[in-house]
N, C-alpha and C positions, 0 to 999 in steps of 0.2 A: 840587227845586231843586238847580243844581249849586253841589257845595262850592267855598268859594273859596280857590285858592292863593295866598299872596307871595313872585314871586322874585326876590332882591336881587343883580343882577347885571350888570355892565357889558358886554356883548357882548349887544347889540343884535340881532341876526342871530340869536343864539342863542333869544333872548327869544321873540324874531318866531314863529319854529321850533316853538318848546314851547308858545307859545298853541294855535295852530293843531291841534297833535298832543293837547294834554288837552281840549280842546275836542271833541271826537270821540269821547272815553274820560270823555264825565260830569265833568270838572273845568272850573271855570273859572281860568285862570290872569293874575294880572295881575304887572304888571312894573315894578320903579323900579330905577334905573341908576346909584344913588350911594347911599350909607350913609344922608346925610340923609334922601332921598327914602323911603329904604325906610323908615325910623323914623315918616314920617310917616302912609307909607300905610298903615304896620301899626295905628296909632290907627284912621286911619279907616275902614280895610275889616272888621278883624278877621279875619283868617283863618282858617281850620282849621289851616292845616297851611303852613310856612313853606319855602321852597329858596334858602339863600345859600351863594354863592361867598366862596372864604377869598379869592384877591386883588381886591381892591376898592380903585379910588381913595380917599385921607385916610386910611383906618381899615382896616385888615383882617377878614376874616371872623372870626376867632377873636375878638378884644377884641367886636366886635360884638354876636356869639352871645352872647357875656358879659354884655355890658349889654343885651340884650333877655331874659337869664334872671331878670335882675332883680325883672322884673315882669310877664314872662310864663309862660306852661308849657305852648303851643300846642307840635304833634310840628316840630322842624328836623330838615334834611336838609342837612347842606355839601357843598356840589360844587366841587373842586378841578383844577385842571391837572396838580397836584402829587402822586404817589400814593405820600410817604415814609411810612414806618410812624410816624414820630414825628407827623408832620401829624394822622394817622387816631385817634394816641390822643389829643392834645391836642385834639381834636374831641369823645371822646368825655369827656372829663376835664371839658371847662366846658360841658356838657350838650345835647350835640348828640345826639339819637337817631340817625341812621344818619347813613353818610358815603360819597361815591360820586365814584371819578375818574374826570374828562373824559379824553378823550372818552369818551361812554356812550351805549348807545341809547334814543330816548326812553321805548319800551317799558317797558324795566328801572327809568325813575325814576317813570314812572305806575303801577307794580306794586308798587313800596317806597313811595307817596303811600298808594294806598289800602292796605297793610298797616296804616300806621302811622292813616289814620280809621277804620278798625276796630274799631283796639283803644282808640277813643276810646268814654267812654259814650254810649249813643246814644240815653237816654232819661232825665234829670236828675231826675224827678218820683221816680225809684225812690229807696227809702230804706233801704236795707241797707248797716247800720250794725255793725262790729265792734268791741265794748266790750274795752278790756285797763286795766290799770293805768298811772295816765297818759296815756295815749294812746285815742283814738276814731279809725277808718276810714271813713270816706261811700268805700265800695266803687265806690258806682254816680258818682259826683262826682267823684270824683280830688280827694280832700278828705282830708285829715290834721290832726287837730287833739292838742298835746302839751299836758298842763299848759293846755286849753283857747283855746291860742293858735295859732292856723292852723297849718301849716310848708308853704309853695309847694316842693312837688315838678316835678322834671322828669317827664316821660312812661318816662325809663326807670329813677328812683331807685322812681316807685309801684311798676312791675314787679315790681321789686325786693320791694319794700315787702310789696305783696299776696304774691307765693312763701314769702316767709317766716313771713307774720304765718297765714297759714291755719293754718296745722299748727304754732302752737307746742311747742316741745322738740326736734320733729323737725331732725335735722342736713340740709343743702340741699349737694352737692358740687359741683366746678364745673360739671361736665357738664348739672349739673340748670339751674345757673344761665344755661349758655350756649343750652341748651335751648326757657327761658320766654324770653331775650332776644334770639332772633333777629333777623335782621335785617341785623346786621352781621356784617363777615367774621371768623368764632372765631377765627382765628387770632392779628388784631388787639385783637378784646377779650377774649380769656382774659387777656391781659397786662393788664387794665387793671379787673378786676373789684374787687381789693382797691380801687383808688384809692375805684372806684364805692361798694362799702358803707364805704369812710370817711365819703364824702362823705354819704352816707347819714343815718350814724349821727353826722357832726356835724350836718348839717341839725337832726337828733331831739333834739339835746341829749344826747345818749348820752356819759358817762365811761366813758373806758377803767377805770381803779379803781374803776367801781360800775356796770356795766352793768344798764340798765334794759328795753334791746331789743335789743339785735343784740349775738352773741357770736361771733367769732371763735375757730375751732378750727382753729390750726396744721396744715395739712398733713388734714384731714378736708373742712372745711367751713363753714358759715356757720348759726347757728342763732337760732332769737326766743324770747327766754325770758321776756318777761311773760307775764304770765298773765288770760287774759279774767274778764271781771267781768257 
């Protein structure tokens, strides 16, 4: 069965374009053309894997992305006219996994769709479970539980998440970081990596004055110091 895409995009002509081309390449691609629209289809189709445009009639793609992180944690992709480096990090700040200016060929966004179902789990039923203090990982679920209350990750906070929690103690530098989170342009997200494990490590409940999971090392690197149980 082909996976299904949501793109939330106003350029009609474009839409048209990209059915026709992921249709061909294993995707199926459906299309809503206003903010509303796209919120509603996202209930009803459930996608794998989302494609919104940052200008969008009423609402723009950013506040959007925002309020669809809310309550979701399928992979997005923003597609912009606009290709300022501030756009690309504020993209990737309210949890956008990758970010891609138009114009672009279609190839390039059906090659960054199926990266990003990939590295989704591809078999739920598996149960490998990382026990630490405080904290449990459903490896195979994209599942985070602190203090046994869920915490909804973005597809690139687990990344995160999983580099680090494997190899407790060990220090992670950025290279390493930029590395596991390919996808987007390094250049764009080396600057924007601390924002990412803030963001991270508030999701976790993590105190700066008592760290419980993620340590920040000034000018080294990033590291997970609970300890498995």
């Amino acid at each position: 069965m082909n996976a299904k895409i949501l793109i939330i995009d106003d350029d009609q002509v474009l839409c048209e374009r990209l059915t026709s081309y992921f249709a061909n390449h294993g995707l199926e691609l459906f299309a809503a053309h206003t903010p509303e629209q796209g919120l509603t289809m996202l209930e009803q189709l459930s996608p794998e894997a989302l494609l919104l445009d940052v200008m969008l009639p009423d609402i723009d793609g950013f506040t959007l992305c925002k309020k669809i992180r809310e309550t979701h944690q399928l992979p997005i992709i923003m597609l912009t006219a606009r290709g300022e480096l501030s756009d690309k990090v504020l993209g990737l700040e309210i949890g956008a996994d990758d970010y891609l200016a138009k114009p672009f060929e279609p190839r390039e966004l059906v090659a960054r769709v199926h990266v990003l179902l990939r590295r989704k789990p591809q078999d739920e039923k598996k149960q490998e479970v990382w026990h630490f203090e405080n904290m449990q990982i459903f490896v195979d679920q994209h599942k985070v539980l602190v203090d046994q209350q869920e915490v909804p990750l973005t597809g690139m906070e687990f990344r995160l998440l999983i580099l680090l929690a494997q190899s407790p103690g060990s220090v992670f530098d950025r290279d390493q970081v930029l590395n596991v989170l390919k996808g987007i342009d390094a250049e764009v997200f080396s600057r924007s990596i601390d924002i990412l494990v803030s963001r991270l490590r508030q999701k976790l409940g993590d105190d700066p004055k008592q760290v419980r999971f993620i340590r920040t090392l000034r000018g080294v690197g990033y590291t997970f110091v609970a300890k498995r149980v």
